[in-house]
C-alpha positions as CSV (number, residue, x, y, z in Angstrom):
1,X,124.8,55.1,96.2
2,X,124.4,57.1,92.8
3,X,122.4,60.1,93.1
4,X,119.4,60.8,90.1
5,X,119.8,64.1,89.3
6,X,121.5,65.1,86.4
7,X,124.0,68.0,86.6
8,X,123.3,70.7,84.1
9,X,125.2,72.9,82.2
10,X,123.7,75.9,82.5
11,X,126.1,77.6,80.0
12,X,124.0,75.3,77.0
13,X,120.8,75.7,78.4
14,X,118.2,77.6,75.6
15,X,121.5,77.7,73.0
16,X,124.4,79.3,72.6
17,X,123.2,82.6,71.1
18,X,121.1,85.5,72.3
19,X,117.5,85.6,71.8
20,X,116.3,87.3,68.7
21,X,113.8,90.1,68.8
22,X,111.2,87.5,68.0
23,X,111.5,85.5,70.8
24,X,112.2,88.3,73.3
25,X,108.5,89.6,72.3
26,X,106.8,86.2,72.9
27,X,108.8,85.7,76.3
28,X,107.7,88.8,77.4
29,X,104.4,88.5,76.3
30,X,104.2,84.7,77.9
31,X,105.8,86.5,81.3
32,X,103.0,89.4,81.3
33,X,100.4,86.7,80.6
34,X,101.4,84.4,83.4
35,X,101.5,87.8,85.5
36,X,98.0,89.3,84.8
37,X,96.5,85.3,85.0
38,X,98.1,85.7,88.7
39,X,96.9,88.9,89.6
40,X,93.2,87.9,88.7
41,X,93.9,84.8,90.5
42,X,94.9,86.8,93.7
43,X,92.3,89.7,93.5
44,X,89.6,86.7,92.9
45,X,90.5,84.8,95.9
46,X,90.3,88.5,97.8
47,X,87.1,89.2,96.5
48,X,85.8,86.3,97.9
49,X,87.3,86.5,101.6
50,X,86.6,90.0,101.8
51,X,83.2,91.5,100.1
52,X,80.9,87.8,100.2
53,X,78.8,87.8,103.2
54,X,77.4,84.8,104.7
55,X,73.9,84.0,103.5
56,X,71.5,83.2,106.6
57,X,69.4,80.2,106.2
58,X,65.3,81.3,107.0
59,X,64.1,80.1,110.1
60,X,62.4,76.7,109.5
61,X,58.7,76.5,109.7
62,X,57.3,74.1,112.3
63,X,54.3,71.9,110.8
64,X,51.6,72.3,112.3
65,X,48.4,69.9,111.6
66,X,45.3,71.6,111.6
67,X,42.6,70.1,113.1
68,X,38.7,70.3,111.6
């Protein structure tokens, strides 16, 4: 049976040349993005399971009728 994947050449993968100083910029500014989007991500979720307490219900109020 013939497998699906395609083999890659990794040697022609993003061109044959080095990046220019251009594109080194906006792929470190993409990687310091995806890094600080993370890191709120993470120190969100900790927030969250560290510092919210559990809000207690009040106690319910019975009904009670009055009578005249």
């Amino acid at each position: 049976m013939k497998s699906k994947k395609l083999e890659l050449d990794a040697d022609f993968i993003g061109g044959e040349g080095p990046l220019t100083p251009e594109e080194e910029k906006a792929l470190s500014a993409f990687i310091k993005q995806q890094k600080e989007k993370r890191l709120r991500k993470e120190q969100k979720l900790q927030s969250k399971n560290v510092s919210a307490p559990k809000k207690s219900r009040p106690a319910k109020r019975s009904k009670k009728i009055a009578r005249h």
